[in-house]
Every structure is written in structure tokens, then in C-alpha cells.
C-alpha positions, 0 to 999 in steps of 0.5 A, a space after each residue: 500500500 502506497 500513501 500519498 498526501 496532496 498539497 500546494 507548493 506554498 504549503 510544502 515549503 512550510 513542510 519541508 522547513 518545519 518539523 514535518 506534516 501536521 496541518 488538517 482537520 476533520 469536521 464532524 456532522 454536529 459542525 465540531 472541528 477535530 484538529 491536527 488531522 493529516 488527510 492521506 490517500 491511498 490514491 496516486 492521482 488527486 481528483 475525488 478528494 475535494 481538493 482545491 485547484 486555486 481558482 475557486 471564487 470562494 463565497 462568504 460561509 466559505 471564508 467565514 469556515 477557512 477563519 473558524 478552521 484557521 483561527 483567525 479574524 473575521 477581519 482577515 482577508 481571504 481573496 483565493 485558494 491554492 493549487 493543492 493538487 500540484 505537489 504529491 507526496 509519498 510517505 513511508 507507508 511502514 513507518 506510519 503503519 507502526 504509529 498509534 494515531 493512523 487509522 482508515 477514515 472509514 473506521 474513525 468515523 465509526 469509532 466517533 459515532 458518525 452517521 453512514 450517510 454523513 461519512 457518504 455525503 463527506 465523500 461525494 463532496 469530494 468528487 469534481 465540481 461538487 461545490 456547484 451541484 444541487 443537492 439531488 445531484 449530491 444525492 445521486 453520487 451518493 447513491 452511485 457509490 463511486 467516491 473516495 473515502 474508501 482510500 482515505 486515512 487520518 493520522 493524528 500527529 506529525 509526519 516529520 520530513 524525513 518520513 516523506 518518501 518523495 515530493 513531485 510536481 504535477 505535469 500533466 493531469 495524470 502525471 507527477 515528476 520529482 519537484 524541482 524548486 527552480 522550476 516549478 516553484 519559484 514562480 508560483 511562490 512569487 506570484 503567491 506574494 512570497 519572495 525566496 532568496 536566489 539560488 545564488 545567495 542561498 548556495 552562499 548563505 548554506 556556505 557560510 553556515 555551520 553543520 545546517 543547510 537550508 532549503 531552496 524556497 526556505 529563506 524568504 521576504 514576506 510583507 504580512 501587513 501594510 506596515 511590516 517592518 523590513 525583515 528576512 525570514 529564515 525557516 529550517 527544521 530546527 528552528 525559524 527565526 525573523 531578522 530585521 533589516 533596519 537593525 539586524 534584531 531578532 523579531 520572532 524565534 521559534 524552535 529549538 533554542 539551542 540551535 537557534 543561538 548557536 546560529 544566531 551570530 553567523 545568521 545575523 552577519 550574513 544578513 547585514 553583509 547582504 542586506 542591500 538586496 534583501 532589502 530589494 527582495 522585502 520591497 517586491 513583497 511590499 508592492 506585492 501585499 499592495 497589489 493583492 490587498 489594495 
């Protein structure tokens, strides 16, 4: 048995550079939301899943549902979704076969006393263009049988990135090739508002850094509001740290604080000795959040 987790390449670069897998959700027929919920499919393609494509027009109940899930404000602006059909990645299947929070969907549902008929609805919502069918036609996929939930699982817990088997990009509608970040993600992530250091400055940074490299799409200039102070974002396994470019300080830290120091010295130098194109890489960012945000 294979498995496979479907994601959008923002998303994947959050993955890669953290402690692993762990965002998702499972929502119950009362409205409760279950949390830390990693959704994976026995499937290798990535139609039946309800996944979102990046052009849906989302409508008000779904933004308000994205800010409940998400546990942000109702003031936050949410203007689109992502392709999360693009990237695919496999998991060692004999890994999480071993931990104690992976089960079928089929079966948590039953142990959390979840109506059949909701856990069949779950799943023809599932399937292509749902969001814009009727209720009848709902029914009738219903009825038919041919849905996915039968190839779902849920593990309750972190997929740590070395447990990822392998990370692919979707060429054609039924194909997947090895992801290259060059080429197919930079322009994504730019486009995304999201602004990663060259391949040139990042070859330097892993360099000069001491036992720890970073991922291409890993060290990033990003504006999360109008007034963001000029920064540069380091993400890394270990730790993510967010370093000013007016005065080279520490803004955020997170992680394991031990690593983080140990670094801290080399990672502030380097960002002061490249401090002038960081500073052109955060403006692209700025002019970006003014574009999407108005």
C-alpha cells in the first residue's frame, strides 16, 4: 500500500522547513472541528478528494469556515485558494503503519459515532465540481457509490520530513515528476506574494553556515501587513527565526533554542553583509501585499 498526501507548493515549503506534516482537520456532522488531522490517500492521482485547484471564487460561509478552521479574524482577508493538487507526496507507508494515531477514515468515523450517510455525503463532496451541484445531484453520487473515502486515512500527529518518501510536481493531469524548486516553484511562490532568496545567495548563505543547510524556497521576504517592518525570514527544521533589516534584531524565534543561538551570530552577519538586496527582495513583497490587498 502506497500513501500519498496532496498539497500546494506554498504549503510544502512550510513542510519541508518545519518539523514535518501536521496541518488538517476533520469536521464532524454536529459542525465540531477535530484538529491536527493529516488527510492521506491511498490514491496516486488527486481528483475525488475535494481538493482545491486555486481558482475557486470562494463565497462568504466559505471564508467565514477557512477563519473558524484557521483561527483567525473575521477581519482577515481571504481573496483565493491554492493549487493543492500540484505537489504529491509519498510517505513511508511502514513507518506510519507502526504509529498509534493512523487509522482508515472509514473506521474513525465509526469509532466517533458518525452517521453512514454523513461519512457518504463527506465523500461525494469530494468528487469534481461538487461545490456547484444541487443537492439531488449530491444525492445521486451518493447513491452511485463511486467516491473516495474508501482510500482515505487520518493520522493524528506529525509526519516529520524525513518520513516523506518523495515530493513531485504535477505535469500533466495524470502525471507527477520529482519537484524541482527552480522550476516549478519559484514562480508560483512569487506570484503567491512570497519572495525566496536566489539560488545564488542561498548556495552562499548554506556556505557560510555551520553543520545546517537550508532549503531552496526556505529563506524568504514576506510583507504580512501594510506596515511590516523590513525583515528576512529564515525557516529550517530546527528552528525559524525573523531578522530585521533596519537593525539586524531578532523579531520572532521559534524552535529549538539551542540551535537557534548557536546560529544566531553567523545568521545575523550574513544578513547585514547582504542586506542591500534583501532589502530589494522585502520591497517586491511590499508592492506585492499592495497589489493583492489594495
Amino acid at each position: 500500500m502506497d500513501l500519498y498526501h496532496f498539497t500546494a507548493i506554498p504549503m510544502l515549503h512550510s513542510i519541508l522547513a518545519s518539523e514535518g506534516l501536521r496541518e488538517g482537520y476533520l469536521t464532524l456532522y454536529d459542525g465540531t472541528i477535530l484538529y491536527n488531522k493529516v488527510w492521506l490517500t491511498t490514491s496516486p492521482l488527486p481528483y475525488g478528494h475535494g481538493l482545491c485547484n486555486g481558482t475557486e471564487k470562494l463565497s462568504e460561509s466559505e471564508k467565514s469556515f477557512m477563519r473558524r478552521v484557521g483561527n483567525i479574524s473575521e477581519s482577515t482577508s481571504i481573496n483565493g485558494t491554492h493549487n493543492k493538487k500540484l505537489i504529491r507526496l509519498k510517505i513511508d507507508t511502514e513507518w506510519i503503519k507502526k504509529q498509534p494515531g493512523f487509522c482508515s477514515y472509514k473506521k474513525l468515523m465509526r469509532d466517533l459515532g458518525q452517521p453512514k450517510a454523513y461519512v457518504k455525503y463527506v465523500g461525494a463532496m469530494g468528487v469534481e465540481g461538487a461545490r456547484g451541484m444541487t443537492d439531488e445531484q449530491i444525492s445521486k453520487i451518493m447513491r452511485k457509490g463511486n467516491t473516495k473515502e474508501d482510500t482515505w486515512y487520518i493520522f493524528n500527529g506529525v509526519i516529520p520530513p524525513s518520513k516523506i518518501v518523495s515530493v513531485e510536481y504535477m505535469e500533466t493531469k495524470d502525471k507527477y515528476i520529482p519537484y524541482d524548486f527552480e522550476l516549478h516553484g519559484r514562480r508560483y511562490i512569487e506570484n503567491s506574494g512570497i519572495y525566496p532568496i536566489s539560488s545564488l545567495l542561498l548556495s552562499d548563505l548554506n556556505h557560510t553556515m555551520r553543520n545546517i543547510t537550508f532549503l531552496p524556497g526556505s529563506v524568504i521576504a514576506f510583507c504580512h501587513k501594510a506596515n511590516s517592518e523590513e525583515n528576512i525570514l529564515f525557516r529550517h527544521v530546527l528552528f525559524t527565526c525573523s531578522i530585521s533589516l533596519r537593525n539586524f534584531s531578532v523579531l520572532i524565534a521559534t524552535g529549538d533554542e539551542t540551535s537557534f543561538y548557536i546560529h544566531l551570530d553567523v545568521l545575523k552577519s550574513w544578513t547585514q553583509k547582504n542586506s542591500k538586496v534583501l532589502c530589494q527582495l522585502f520591497e517586491k513583497a511590499r508592492e506585492s501585499y499592495h497589489r493583492y490587498y489594495g
